[in-house]
N, C-alpha and C positions, 0 to 999 in steps of 0.2 A: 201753375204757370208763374213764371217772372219773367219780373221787363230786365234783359240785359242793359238797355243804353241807358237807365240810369244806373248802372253800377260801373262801368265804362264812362273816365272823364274824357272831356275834351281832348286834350293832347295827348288820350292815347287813340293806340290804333290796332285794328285786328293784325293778330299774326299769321303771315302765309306760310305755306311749306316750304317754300323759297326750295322746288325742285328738289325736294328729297324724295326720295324712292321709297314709298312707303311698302312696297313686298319687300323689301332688301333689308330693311328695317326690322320686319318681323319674321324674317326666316335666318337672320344669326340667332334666333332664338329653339331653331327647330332642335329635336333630339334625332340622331338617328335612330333610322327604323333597324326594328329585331329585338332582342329581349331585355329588358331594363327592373329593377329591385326598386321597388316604392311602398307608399302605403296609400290605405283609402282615409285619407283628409276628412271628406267630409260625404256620406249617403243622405240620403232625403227623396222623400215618394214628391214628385211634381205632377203638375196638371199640364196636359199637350198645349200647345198653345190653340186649337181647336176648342179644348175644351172637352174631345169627347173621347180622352181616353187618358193613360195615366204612364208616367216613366218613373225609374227609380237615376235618380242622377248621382251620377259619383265623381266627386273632383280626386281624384288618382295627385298623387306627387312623389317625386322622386328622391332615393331617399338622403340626398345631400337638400332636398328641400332647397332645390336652386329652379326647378320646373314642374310645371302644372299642366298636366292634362285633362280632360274631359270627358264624360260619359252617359251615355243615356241609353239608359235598359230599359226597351218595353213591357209593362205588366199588363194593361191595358188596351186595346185598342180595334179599331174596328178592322186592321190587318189581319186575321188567324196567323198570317204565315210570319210578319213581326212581332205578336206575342210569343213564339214557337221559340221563336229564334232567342227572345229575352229570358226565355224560364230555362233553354239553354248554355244562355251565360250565365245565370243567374244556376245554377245546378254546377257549371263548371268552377266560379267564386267561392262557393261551399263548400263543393272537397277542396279547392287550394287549399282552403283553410281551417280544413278540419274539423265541417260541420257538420250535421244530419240534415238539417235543412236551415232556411233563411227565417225567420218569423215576423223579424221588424230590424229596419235599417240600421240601427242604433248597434248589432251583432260585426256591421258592417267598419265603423268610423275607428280609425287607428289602427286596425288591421295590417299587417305587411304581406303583399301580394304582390309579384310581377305582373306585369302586362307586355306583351309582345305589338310594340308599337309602328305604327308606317307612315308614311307623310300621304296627305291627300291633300290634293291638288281641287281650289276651289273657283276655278274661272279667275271674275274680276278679283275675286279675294287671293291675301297672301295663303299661301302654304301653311297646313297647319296637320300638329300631331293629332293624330288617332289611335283609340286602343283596338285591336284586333282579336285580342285573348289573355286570357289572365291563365294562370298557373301558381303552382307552389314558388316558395323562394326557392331556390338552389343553386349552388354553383358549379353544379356536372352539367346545368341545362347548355345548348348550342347559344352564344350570342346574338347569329343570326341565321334566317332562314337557308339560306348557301349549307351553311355547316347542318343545320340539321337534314336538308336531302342528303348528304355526304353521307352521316352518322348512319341515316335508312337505308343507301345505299351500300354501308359494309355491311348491315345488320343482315340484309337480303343477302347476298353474294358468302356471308359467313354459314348462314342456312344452307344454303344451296350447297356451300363447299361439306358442312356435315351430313345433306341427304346423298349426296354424291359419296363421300368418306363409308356411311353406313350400310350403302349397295351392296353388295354381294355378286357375283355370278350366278353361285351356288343356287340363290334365292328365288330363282327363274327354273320352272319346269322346260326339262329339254327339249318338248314338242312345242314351245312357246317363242324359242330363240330363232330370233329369224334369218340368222346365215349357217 
């Protein structure tokens, strides 16, 4: 603990926010959401703030290293279905990058990994980025989600045009055909 007001003289004064908008503030800072090229900054096992379980944190950056994102992988926890969910990102991070498996975070730190990133919306709080999925680097990947339904939607319609293409009439017994 310390005492502020003796470090605070007399003739100053606290400063207000004199009406700045502090979400407006911290959302020229957001990244748009969809797929973005970073690396993992920094991994480290943490403790929940509970106490009774455990996360793998990972500060993600972008790789002009002009923005920071945040991450918190469940290993730990009295959830089954958010530890599930963690050893499945945590299995998705290791093939990004070319792993057999994860053993200790440190496999982690400088790493270059995308993340497909979204804004979430925190009530009283500003806006802020989230990771949704990691993947390999690549530059054939879709930017954003839009383009990749797009991409799934030629890929289906391309199928469909070659199962259609590989028909036959021929291939239909003629007590089979119904006109």
């Amino acid at each position: 603990m310390g005492n502020i007001s003796s470090l605070i003289g007399d003739n100053q004064q606290y400063i207000q926010p004199g009406g700045m908008d502090y979400n407006a503030a911290m959302n020229k800072n957001l990244l748009p959401a969809g797929w973005m090229d970073g690396y993992i900054e920094l991994a480290e096992i943490r403790d929940t703030k509970s106490d009774t379980g455990q996360y793998i944190y990972i500060a993600w950056r972008t790789l002009d290293g002009q923005h920071l994102v945040h991450d918190h992988i469940n290993i730990k926890n009295t959830n089954s279905m958010a530890v599930n969910i963690g050893l499945r990102t945590l299995g998705t991070i290791a093939h990004a990058l070319g792993l057999e498996s994860i053993d200790d975070t440190e496999q982690l730190n400088g790493r270059e990994i995308a993340a497909r990133l979204a804004i979430e919306e925190a009530g009283e709080w500003p806006a802020r980025n989230v990771i949704k999925a990691y993947a390999k680097i690549s530059t054939a990947r879709p930017k954003r989600a839009s383009d990749l339904d797009k991409i799934r939607h030629q890929i289906r319609g391309d199928e469909n045009r070659n199962q259609q293409a590989n028909f036959r009439q021929d291939d239909i017994p003629a007590d089979q055909i119904p006109f």
